[in-house]
C-alpha positions as CSV (number, residue, x, y, z in Angstrom):
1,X,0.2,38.1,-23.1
2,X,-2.4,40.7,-24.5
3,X,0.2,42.3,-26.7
4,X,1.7,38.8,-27.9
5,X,-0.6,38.9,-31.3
6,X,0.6,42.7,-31.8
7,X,4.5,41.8,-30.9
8,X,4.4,39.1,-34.1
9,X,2.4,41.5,-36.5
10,X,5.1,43.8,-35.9
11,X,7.6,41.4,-36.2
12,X,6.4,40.2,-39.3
13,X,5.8,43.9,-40.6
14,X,9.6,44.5,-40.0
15,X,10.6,41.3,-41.6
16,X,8.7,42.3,-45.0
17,X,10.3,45.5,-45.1
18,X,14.0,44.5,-44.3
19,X,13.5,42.5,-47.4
20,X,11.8,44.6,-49.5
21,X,14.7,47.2,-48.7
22,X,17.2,44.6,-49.3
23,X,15.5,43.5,-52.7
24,X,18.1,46.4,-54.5
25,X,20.9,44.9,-52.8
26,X,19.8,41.4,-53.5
27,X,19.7,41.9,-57.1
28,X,23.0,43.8,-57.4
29,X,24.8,40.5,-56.2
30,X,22.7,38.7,-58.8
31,X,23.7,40.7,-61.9
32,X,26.8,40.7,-60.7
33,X,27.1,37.0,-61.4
34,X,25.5,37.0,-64.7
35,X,26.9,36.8,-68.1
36,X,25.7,40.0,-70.5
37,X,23.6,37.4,-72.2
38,X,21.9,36.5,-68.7
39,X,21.6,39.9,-67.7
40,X,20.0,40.8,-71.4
41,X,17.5,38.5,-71.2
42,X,13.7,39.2,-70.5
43,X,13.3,36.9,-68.2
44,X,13.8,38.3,-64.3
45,X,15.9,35.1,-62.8
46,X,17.2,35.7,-59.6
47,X,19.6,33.1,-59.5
48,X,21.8,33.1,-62.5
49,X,21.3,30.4,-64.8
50,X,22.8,29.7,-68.0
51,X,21.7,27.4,-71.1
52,X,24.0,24.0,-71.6
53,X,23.9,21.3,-74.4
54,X,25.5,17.8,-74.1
55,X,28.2,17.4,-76.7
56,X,30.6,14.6,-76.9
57,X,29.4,13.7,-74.1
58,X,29.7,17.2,-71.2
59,X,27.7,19.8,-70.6
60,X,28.9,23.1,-72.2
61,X,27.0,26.4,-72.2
62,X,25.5,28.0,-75.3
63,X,23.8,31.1,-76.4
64,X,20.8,31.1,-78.0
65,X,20.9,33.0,-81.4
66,X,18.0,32.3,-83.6
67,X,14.6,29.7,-83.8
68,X,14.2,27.8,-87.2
69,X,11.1,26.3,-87.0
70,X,10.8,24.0,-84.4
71,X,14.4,23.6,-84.3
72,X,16.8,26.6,-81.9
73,X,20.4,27.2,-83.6
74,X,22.9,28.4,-80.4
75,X,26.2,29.1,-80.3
76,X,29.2,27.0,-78.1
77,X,30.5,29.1,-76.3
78,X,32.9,26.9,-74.5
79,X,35.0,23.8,-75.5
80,X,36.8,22.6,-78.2
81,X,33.9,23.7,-80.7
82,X,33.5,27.2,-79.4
83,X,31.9,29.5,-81.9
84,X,30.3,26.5,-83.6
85,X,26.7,27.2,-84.3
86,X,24.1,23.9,-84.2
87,X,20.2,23.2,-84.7
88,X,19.2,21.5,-82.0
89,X,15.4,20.4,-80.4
90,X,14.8,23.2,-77.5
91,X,13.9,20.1,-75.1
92,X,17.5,19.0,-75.3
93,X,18.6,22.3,-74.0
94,X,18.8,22.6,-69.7
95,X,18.8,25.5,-67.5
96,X,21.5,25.5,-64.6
97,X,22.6,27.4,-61.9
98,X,25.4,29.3,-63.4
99,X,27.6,32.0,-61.5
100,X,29.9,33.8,-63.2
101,X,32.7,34.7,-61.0
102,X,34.9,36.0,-63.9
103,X,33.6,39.3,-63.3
104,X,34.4,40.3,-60.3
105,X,38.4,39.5,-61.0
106,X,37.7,41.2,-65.1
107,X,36.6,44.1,-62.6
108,X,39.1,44.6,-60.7
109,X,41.0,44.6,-63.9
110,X,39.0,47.1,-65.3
111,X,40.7,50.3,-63.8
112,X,43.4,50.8,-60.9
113,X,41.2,49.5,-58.2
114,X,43.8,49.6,-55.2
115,X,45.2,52.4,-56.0
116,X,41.6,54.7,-56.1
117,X,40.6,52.8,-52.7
118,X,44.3,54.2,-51.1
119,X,43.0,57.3,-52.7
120,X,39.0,57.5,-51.6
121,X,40.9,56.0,-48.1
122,X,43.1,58.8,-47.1
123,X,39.9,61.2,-48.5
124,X,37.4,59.4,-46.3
125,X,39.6,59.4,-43.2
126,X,40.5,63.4,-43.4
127,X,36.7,63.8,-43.8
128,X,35.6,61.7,-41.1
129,X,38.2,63.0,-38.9
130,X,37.5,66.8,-39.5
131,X,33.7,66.4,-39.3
132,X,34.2,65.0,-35.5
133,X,36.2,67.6,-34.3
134,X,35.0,71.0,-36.2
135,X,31.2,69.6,-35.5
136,X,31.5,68.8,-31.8
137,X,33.8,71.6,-31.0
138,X,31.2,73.8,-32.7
139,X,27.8,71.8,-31.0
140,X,29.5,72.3,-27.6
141,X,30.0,76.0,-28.0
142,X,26.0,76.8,-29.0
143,X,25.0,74.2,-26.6
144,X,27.3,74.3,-23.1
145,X,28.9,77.9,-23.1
146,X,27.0,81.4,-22.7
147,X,27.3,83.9,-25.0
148,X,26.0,86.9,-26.4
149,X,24.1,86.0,-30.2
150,X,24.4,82.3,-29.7
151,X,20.7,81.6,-30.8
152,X,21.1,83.7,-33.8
153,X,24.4,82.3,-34.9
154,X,22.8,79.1,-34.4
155,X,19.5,79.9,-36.8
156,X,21.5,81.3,-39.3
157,X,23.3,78.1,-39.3
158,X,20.3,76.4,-39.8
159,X,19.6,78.4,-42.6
160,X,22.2,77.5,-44.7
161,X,20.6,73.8,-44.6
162,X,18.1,75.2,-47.0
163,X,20.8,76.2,-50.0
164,X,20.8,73.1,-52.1
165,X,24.5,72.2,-53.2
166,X,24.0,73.5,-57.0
167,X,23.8,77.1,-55.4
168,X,26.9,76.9,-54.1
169,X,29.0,74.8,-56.9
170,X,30.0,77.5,-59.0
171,X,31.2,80.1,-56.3
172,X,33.0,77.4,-54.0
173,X,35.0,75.9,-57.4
174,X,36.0,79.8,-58.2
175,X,37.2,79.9,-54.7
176,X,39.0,76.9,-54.6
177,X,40.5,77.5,-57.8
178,X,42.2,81.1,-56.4
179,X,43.7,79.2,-54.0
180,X,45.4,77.0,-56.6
181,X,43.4,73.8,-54.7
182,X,42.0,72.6,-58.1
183,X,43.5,68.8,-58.8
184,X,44.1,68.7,-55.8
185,X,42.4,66.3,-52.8
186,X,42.2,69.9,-50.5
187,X,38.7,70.8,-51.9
188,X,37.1,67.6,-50.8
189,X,39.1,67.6,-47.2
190,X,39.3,71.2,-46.0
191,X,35.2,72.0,-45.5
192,X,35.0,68.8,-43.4
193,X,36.8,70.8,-41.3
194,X,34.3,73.6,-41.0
195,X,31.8,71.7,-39.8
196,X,28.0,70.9,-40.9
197,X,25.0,72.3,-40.0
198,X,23.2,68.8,-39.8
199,X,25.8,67.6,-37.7
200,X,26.1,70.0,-35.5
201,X,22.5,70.8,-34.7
202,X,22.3,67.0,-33.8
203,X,25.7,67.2,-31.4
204,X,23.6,70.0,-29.9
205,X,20.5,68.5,-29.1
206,X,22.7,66.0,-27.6
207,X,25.2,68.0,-25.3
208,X,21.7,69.4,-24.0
209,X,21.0,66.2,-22.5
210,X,24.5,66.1,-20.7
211,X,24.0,67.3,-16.8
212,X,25.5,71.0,-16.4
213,X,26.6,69.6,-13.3
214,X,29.4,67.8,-14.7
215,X,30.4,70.6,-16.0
216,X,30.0,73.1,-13.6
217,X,32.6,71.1,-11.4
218,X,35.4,70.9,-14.3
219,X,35.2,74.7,-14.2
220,X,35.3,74.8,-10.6
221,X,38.3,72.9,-10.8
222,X,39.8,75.6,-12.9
223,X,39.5,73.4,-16.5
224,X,39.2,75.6,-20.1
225,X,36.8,75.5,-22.0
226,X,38.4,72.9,-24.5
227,X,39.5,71.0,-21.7
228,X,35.6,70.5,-20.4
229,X,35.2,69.2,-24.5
230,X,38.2,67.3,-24.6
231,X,38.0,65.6,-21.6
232,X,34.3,66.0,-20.3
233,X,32.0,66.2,-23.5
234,X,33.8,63.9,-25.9
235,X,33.9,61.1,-23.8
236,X,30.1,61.3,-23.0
237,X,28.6,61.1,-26.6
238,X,30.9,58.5,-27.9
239,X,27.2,57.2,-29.6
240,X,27.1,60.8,-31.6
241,X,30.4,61.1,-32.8
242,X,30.0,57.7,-34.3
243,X,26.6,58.6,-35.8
244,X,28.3,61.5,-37.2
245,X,31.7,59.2,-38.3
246,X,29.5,56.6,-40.2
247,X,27.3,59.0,-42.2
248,X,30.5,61.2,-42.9
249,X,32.2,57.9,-44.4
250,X,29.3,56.8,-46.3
251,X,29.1,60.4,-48.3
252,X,32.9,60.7,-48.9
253,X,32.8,57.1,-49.5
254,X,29.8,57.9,-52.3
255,X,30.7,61.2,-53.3
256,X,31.3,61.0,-56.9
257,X,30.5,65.1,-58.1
258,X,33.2,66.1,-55.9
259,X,36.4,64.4,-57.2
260,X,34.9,65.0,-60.6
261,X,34.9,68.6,-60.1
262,X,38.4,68.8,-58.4
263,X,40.4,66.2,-59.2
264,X,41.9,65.7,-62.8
265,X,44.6,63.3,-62.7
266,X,43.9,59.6,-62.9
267,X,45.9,58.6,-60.5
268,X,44.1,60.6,-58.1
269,X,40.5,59.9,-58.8
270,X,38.8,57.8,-56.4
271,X,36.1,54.7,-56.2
272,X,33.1,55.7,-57.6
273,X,35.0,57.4,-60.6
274,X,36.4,54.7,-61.8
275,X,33.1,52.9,-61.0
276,X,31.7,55.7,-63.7
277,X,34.7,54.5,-66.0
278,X,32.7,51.2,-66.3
279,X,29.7,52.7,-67.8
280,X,30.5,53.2,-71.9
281,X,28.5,55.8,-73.9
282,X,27.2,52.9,-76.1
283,X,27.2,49.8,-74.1
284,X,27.8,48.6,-70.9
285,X,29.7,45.7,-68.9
286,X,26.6,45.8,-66.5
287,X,28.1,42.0,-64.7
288,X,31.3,44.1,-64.1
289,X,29.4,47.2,-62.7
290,X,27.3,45.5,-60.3
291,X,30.4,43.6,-59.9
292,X,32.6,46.5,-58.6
293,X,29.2,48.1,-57.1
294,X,29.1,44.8,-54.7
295,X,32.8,45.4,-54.0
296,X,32.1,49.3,-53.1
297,X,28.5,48.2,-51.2
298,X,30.2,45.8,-48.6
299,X,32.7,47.8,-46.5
300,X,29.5,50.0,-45.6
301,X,27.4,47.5,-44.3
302,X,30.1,45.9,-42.5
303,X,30.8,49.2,-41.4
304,X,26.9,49.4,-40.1
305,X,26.9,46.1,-38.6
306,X,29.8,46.6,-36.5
307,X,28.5,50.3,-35.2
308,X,25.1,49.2,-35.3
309,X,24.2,49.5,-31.7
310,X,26.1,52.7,-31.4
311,X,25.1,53.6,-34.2
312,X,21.4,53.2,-33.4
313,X,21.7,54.8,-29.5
314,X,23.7,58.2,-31.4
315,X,20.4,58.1,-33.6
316,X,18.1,57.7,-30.6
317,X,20.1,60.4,-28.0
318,X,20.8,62.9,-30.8
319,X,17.1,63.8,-30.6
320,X,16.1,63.7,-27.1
321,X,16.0,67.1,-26.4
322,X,14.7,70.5,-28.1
């Protein structure tokens, strides 16, 4: 009962902070269902709203385009007299709710939508699936079998976490492009499948925590190396592999430098290119964007919600042990 107070200021701590986080997501949705005029305005509405007039008796929606004294002159910009401009007294104008679902189907009209998802799809699925087994396979050899130079293997591996991504950019492209992978999808699949420092150093600390014992009896059985991963190890850090599955799908689902650099057909671009395609060098369709953005936002947190505890007890185990 002593610890009841500090239970509900934590609680309440959490609360403000899962929406402060969510604010960004929040808003997305909102301009999402705003017309450019809503999303142009000065005004910070979170709930779309749009300005109507009575005329011949129904509510249409007009834009505001100039003030004449005490009278405001808007535009129809629905109805029979769409385009018309009138004078009218601003206390006959209304707010209303107003969502404007147009641009989420205008979106997916913008560029071939289901054609880059099948496209960032297949990408996201080779990554996911190469960054499992090269990153495991490589965790369980630093962490569960004996050899000579295996701590200074794995700090040099750690030290390649330090090179930022531009240092490598120019060489890796030169390379790919003497293998005649440019414009193709192999440049974005084939590293997944030599593993990642982060990914592996966490694998390790896990496969640490897992009881030699269980091992020591494969082998006495007379079971290989990869047969202790494949049927020992693997099956015991089903939480890390999914940790590692869900970030690896959130960066290839994200990565947007990568297919720019490599791919150069439009039929093979993916997601967050044609995202980019929205974005004009003048103006912007910013209810479309956020539109699309929405569309690209919600197969991740589904994605979290349905790993979550997994996803939360990889997190926790990945670090137990040093």
């Amino acid at each position: 009962m002593k610890n009841h107070p500090v239970r509900i200021i934590g609680f309440c701590a959490l609360v403000v902070l899962a929406v402060l986080f969510s604010l960004p997501f929040i808003w997305q949705i909102s301009t999402s269902l705003k017309t450019e005029d809503q999303v142009g305005k000065a005004e910070l509405d979170l709930i779309p709203r749009a300005q109507v007039l009575m005329v011949d008796g129904s509510l249409v929606e007009v834009k505001p385009v100039e003030r004449k004294g005490d009278l405001q002159v808007v535009q129809i910009k629905e109805g029979p007299k769409k385009g018309t401009k009138v004078s009218v007294n601003p206390s006959q104008l209304r707010l209303i709710p107003h969502l404007e679902w147009s641009n989420y189907s205008e979106g997916f009209k913008a560029f071939p939508f289901f054609r880059m998802l099948q496209n960032t799809l297949t990408i996201c699925f080779l990554v996911v699936i190469g960054s499992v087994l090269s990153c495991s396979l490589s965790a369980y050899g630093l962490a569960c079998v004996q050899w000579k130079g295996r701590e200074a293997l794995f700090w040099a591996m750690l030290a390649t976490m330090m090179l930022p991504a531009q240092v490598t950019m120019i060489p890796l492209f030169q390379t790919f492009k003497g293998l005649g992978w440019i414009n193709t999808i192999l440049p974005l699949v084939v590293p997944a499948f030599c593993g990642n420092a982060f990914f592996i150093f966490m694998l390790r600390q896990f496969y640490r925590t897992i009881p030699a014992s269980f091992m020591e009896a494969a082998r006495i059985d007379g079971a290989s190396d990869m047969r202790i991963w494949a049927t020992v190890v693997l099956p015991l850090s089903k939480a890390a592999l999914s940790v590692v599955a869900v970030f690896t799908f959130i960066a290839a689902w994200n990565d947007f430098l990568g297919p720019l650099l490599y791919l150069m057909d439009d039929d093979k671009y993916t997601l967050a290119i044609g995202l980019a395609r929205l974005q004009g060098q003048y103006s912007s369709d910013w209810g479309r964007m956020m539109a699309m953005s929405v569309v690209m936002t919600l197969p991740l947190v589904i994605l979290f919600f349905l790993a979550q505890r997994t996803f939360v007890e990889g997190i926790k185990l990945g670090g137990v042990k040093g």
